[in-house]
C-alpha positions, 0 to 999 in steps of 0.5 A, spaced: 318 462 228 315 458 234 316 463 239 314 468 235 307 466 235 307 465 242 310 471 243 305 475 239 298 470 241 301 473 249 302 480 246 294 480 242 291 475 245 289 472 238 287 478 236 289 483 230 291 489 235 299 491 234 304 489 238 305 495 244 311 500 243 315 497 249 315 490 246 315 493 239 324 492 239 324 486 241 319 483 236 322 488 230 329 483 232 326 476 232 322 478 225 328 481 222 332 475 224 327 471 221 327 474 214 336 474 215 334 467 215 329 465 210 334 468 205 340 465 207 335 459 205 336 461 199 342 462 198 344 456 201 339 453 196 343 455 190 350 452 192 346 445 195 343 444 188 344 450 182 339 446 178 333 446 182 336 452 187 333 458 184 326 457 185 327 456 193 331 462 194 326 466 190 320 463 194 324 465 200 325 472 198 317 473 196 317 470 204 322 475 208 319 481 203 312 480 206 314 480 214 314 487 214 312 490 221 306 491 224 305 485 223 299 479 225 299 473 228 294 470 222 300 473 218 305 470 221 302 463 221 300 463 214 307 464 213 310 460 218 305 454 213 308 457 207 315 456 209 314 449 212 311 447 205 315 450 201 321 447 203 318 439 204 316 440 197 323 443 195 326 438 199 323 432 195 325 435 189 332 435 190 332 428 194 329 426 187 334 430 183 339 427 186 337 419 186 336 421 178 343 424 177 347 418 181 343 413 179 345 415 172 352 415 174 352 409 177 349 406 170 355 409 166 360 406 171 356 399 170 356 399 162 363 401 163 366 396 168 362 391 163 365 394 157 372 393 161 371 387 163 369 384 156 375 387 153 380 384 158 377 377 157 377 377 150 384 379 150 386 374 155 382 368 150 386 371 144 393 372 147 392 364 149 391 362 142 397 366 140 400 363 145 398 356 142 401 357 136 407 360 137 409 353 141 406 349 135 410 353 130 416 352 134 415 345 134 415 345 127 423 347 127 424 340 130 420 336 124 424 334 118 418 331 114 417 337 109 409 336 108 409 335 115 411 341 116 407 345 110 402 342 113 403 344 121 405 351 118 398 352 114 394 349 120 397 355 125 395 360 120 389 357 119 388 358 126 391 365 127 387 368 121 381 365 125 383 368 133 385 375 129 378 374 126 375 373 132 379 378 136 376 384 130 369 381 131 369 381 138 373 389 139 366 391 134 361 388 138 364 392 144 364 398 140 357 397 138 355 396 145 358 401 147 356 405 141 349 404 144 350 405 152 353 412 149 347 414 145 342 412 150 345 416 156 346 422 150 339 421 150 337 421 157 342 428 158 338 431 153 332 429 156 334 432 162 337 437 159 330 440 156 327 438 164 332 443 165 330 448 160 322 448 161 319 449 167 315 443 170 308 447 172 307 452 166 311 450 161 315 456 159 322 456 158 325 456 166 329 461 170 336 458 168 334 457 161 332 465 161 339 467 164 342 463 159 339 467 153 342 473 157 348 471 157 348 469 150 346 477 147 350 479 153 357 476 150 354 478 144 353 486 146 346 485 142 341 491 143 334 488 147 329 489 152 327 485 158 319 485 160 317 483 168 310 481 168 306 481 175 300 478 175 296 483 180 292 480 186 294 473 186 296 471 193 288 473 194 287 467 189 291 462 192 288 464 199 280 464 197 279 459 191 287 455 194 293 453 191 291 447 186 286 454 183 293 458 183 297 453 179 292 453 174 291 460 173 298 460 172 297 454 167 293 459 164 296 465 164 302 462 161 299 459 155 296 465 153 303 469 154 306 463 149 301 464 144 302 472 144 309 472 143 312 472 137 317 468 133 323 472 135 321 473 143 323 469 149 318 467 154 319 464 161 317 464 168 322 467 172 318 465 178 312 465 183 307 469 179 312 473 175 313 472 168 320 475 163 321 476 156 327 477 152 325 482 146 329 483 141 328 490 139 329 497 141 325 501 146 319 503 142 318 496 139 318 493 145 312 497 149 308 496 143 310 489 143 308 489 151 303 492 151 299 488 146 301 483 150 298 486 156 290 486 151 291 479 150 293 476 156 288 480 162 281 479 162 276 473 164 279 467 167 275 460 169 278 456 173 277 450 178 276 452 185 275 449 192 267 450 190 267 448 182 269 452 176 270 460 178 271 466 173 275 471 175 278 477 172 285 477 171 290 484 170 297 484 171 302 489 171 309 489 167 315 494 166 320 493 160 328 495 160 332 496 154 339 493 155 345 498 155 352 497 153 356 495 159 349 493 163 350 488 168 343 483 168 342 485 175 342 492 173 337 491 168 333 486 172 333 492 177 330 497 172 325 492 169 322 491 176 322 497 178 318 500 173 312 495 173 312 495 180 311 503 179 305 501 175 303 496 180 302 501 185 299 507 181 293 502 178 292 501 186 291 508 188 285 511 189 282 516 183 282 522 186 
């Protein structure tokens, strides 16, 4: 990315004028191997943490799909600047991630080995007491004295009774214990379980919580459509008003999607700023559905930009597909974002 900038700063001398023909093959090179590159990050984020991966590996995609040539220097650094920032926020996140998930491993061992050793102490206390009374009614058979002896076997009963009460009570401690340990690190997989589920900024169902419903209605063979939702503009809302307006906006657009759908419909953020439903129903009901959705959700926005509260008015484009029989979710998603791209493109083009 470094030699890129420079190569480009020597070729523009800081300006917007293309690169010239002579030098085009070799800078078509180096961007070609930047975007080969910014997508095997994606990639390898998958199998580096399947848990938070996806969302990298999309935000490296929607980078490599912007360096395209001709392209600038500012282009270029704005990317560069994007890149560095995702991948640090990506790194903490799975750092975090992973210090949770082996710190609650490292719990579990611990209530284990204490539960262990609790078990083998009390056995050893309890054999001991056995122990001690067998010997004693052994010494019973060398005692001639019938009461004597009546009253030796009624005090080792009496103390066996005692050490078989103890071990009982002891073993039900440790199991309630243990009962408890259990059920609060059931509750803490639950608890990660439902993090897993949502996405943290929108609160929308996440993407891998939305692919799980997939193959839910794929298994099934179930008839239901897929709708991809775009926001239109909005890389210009984070570039004038800044991320934090952006992450806003998004909050914003996502409450009213929730609020819109219905009972029966699945919503979640499929990344950046697209949002995927899964309808239940055939073609016809799912348009009707979508483009209610679409009255409800564009329109006037205020958020908090750099300069205080700024309204804005927000469109976006959506495209829908209807599952068929033998489908994969590739290619129905393929469809799905086929089309609203369509839509995207003919709402920017000039009327003629």
């Amino acid at each position: 990315m470094i030699s890129l900038k420079k190569y480009l700063d020597s070729a523009n001398h800081g300006t917007e004028t293309p690169v010239p023909a002579g030098e085009g093959e070799l800078l078509g090179g180096s961007v070609a191997a930047y975007r080969s590159a910014l997508l095997e990050m994606g990639n390898s984020s998958v199998l580096a943490c399947p848990a938070l991966g996806e969302d990298l590996k999309q935000e490296m995609g929607n980078f490599a799909e912007k360096l395209t040539l001709p392209i600038s220097q500012e282009v270029l650094s704005t990317a560069e600047k994007s890149v560095r920032q995702k991948l640090r926020d990506w790194g903490k996140r799975t750092a975090i991630h992973y210090q949770e998930k082996a710190g609650e491993v490292k719990e579990i061992l611990i209530v284990m080995a204490h539960t262990a050793e609790s078990v083998g102490a009390r056995d050893q206390r309890c054999a001991q007491q056995i122990r001690d009374v067998t010997t004693r009614l052994r010494q019973i058979a060398n005692l001639d004295d019938l009461t004597e002896i009546r009253s030796s076997i009624e005090s080792s009963a009496q103390e066996l009774k005692i050490s078989i009460d103890r071990m009982a009570e002891e073993g039900r401690a440790a199991i309630d214990q243990l009962r408890a340990e259990v059920s609060t690190f059931q509750g803490k997989l639950e608890q990660a379980e439902r993090i897993a589920s949502f996405d943290p900024l929108t609160g929308l169902r996440s993407r891998l919580c939305i692919e799980g419903h997939f193959e839910r209605r794929l298994d099934a063979k179930l008839r239901f459509c897929v709708a991809i939702i775009d926001i239109d503009g909005f890389k210009q809302v984070n570039d004038n008003l800044g991320h934090l307006a952006g992450d806003e906006l998004l909050q914003q657009f996502a409450t009213e999607l929730n609020s819109a759908c219905r009972s029966t419909d699945v919503a979640g953020r499929w990344g950046g700023d697209e949002f995927i439903i899964l309808l239940d129903c055939r073609m016809a009901g799912a348009r009707t559905q979508t483009e209610r959705l679409m009255e409800w959700v564009c329109g006037n926005y205020t958020i908090q930009g750099q300069a205080g509260p700024t309204k804005i008015k927000v469109s976006a484009s959506v495209g829908v597909a209807e599952y068929m029989p033998g489908e994969t979710l590739k290619t129905l998603l393929a469809r799905a974002d086929a089309e609203m791209y369509q839509r995207k493109a003919a709402a920017r083009a000039p009327v003629s």
